[in-house]
N, C-alpha and C positions, 0 to 999 in steps of 0.2 A: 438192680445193679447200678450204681452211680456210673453215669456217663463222663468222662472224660472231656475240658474243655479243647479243646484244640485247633486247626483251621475250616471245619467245617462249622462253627459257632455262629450260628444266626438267629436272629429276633425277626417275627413277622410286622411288617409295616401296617399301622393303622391302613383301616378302607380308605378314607379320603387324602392320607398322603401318598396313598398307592395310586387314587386317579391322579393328584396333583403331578408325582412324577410323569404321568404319560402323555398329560394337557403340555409338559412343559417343552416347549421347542431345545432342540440343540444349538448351544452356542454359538456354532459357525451357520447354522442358516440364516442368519442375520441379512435382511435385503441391502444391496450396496446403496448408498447416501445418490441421491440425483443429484446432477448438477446446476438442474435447469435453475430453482430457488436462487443459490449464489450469484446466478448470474446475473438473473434479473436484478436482484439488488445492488450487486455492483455495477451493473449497466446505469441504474436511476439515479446509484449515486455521483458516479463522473458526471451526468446529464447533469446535476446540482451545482457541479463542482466547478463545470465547463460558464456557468453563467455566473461566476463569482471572479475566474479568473481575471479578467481582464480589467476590472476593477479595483480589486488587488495592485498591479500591477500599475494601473493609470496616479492610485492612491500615496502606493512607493516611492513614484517618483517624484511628484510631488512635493514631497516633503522632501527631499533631497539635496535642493537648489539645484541650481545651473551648472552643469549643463544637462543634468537630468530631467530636470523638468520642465526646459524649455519643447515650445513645442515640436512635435514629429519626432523629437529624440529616438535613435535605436542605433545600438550599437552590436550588431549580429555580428561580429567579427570576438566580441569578450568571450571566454569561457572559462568553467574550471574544470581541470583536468580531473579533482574529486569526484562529478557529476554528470553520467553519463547524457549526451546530447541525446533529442528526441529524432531527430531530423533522419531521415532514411529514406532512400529511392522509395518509389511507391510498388517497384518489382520484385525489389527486397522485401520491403515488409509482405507484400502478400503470398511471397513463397514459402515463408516461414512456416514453420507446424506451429499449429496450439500450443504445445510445450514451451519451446523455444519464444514464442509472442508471451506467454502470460509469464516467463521467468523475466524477460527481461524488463518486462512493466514492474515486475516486485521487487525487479533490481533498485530501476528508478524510482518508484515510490520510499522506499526505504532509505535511499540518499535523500530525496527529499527532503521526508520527516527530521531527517538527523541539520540540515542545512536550514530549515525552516526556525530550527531550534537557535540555529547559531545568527541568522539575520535577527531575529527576535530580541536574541541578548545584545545585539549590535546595537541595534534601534535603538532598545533600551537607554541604552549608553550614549546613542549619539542625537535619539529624539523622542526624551522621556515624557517630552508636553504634548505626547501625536496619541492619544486612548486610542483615535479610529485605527490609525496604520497596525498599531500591537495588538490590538483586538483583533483586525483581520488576515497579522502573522499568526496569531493563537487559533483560530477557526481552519485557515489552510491548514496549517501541523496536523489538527485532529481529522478534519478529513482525509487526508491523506493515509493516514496511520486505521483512518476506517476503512478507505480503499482497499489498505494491505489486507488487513483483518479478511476481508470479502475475497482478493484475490488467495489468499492459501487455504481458506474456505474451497474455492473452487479447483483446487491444485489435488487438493485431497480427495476432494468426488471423484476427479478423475484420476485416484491413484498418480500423479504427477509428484517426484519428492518435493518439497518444499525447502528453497536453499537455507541454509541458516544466517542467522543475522548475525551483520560484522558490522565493524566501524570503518565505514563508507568516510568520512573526513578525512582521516588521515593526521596527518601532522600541523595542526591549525597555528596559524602566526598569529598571536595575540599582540607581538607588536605595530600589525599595519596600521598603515594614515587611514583615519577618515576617509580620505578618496579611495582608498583600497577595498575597506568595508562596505562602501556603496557604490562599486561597485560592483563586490561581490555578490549583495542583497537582490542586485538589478537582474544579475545576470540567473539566480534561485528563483526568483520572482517569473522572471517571463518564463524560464524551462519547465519549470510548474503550470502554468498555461500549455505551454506544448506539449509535456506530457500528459495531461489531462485531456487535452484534444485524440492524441494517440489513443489512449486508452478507453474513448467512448467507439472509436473506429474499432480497435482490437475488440472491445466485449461486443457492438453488435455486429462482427464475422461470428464470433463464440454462438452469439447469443440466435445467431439465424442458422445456424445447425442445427 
C-alpha cells in the first residue's frame, strides 16, 4: 500500500553526519571573550604613546613662532569647549567604576582623533614645509584611533555598551586667524598628552584586577 507523504516524512542521516551533529557544540556555549588580552594591548599601547607625546607637542610648538615657541611657553588657561579636559581630582577619578573610566577615555580619544584631523589640515595650511610636525599629527591620529579600536575591544569583553560615534567638532570656524588655529593645534596637542597620561593610569587600575 503506497504510503502517504505527510508530516511524519523523514530520511535517515548518514553515520558520520549523524556523529557530526553530536561532536557539534550549541551555539550559545560559546566561552565569553576575556578581557585580560585587550587590555594588555591597550595598556602597551598608551605606554608607546605616553613617550611620543611630549615630543609631539615640544615639535608643535616650535614651528609656531612666538609666542609659542618661546621658551617655558604654557598656556593652561586655553581650552576648547569641543574637547573634553583630562584634568580631574585624583578622588574623582579613582571613585569611578570601570565603566564610567573607560567610557570617558573613548569619549576623549575619539574627540581626539576627530581634532587631530583638523590641526593636521591647519598645519597643512599654515606649515606645509614642516614633513616632521605632519608626520607626527599623522602617527598621533592613528594611534589614537588604535587606542579606541583597543578600548571598545575591551568594553565588549566586558559586556560594557560601546557609545556610538558622533561628531565631537561641532561647528568648525574655518574662518579663524592663524593665531586662532594655533592655538587651537596647542591646546589638541598638550590634551592628547594628558589624555594619554590618564589613560596608562586608567588601563593599569584595569589591568591590575
Amino acid at each position: 500500500q503506497d504510503q502517504e507523504f505527510g508530516a511524519d516524512l523523514w530520511f535517515p542521516l548518514p553515520a558520520p553526519l549523524c556523529l557530526l551533529t553530536l561532536l557539534l557544540p550549541p551555539l550559545s556555549s560559546a566561552a565569553p571573550i576575556s578581557p585580560a588580552k585587550p587590555i594588555s594591548q591597550a595598556y602597551s599601547l598608551a605606554l608607546y604613546m605616553q613617550k611620543n607625546t611630549s615630543t609631539l607637542l615640544q615639535t608643535y610648538l616650535q614651528y609656531q613662532g612666538s609666542p609659542f615657541s618661546d621658551p617655558g611657553f604654557s598656556a593652561p588657561e586655553l581650552q576648547l569647549s569641543s574637547l573634553p579636559s583630562a584634568a580631574v581630582s585624583f578622588k574623582i577619578w579613582h571613585a569611578l567604576e570601570d565603566a564610567e573610566r573607560l567610557s570617558r577615555a573613548q569619549g576623549a580619544f575619539l574627540a581626539l582623533t576627530q581634532h587631530l584631523q583638523l590641526v593636521g589640515d591647519d598645519q597643512t595650511d599654515l606649515n606645509p614645509d614642516s614633513p616632521i610636525l605632519l608626520a607626527q599629527l599623522r602617527a598621533a591620529r592613528l594611534r589614537a584611533q588604535g587606542l579606541l579600536g583597543n578600548m571598545a575591544a575591551i568594553m565588549t569583553a566586558l559586556g560594557l555598551p560601546i557609545p556610538p560615534e558622533e561628531d565631537t567638532l561641532g561647528l568648525v570656524r574655518f574662518g579663524a586667524s592663524a593665531f586662532e588655529r594655533k592655538c587651537r593645534g596647542y591646546v589638541v596637542t598638550r590634551e592628547y598628552g594628558h589624555w594619554t597620561d590618564r589613560a596608562v593610569r586608567d588601563l593599569a587600575l584595569l589591568k591590575a584586577k
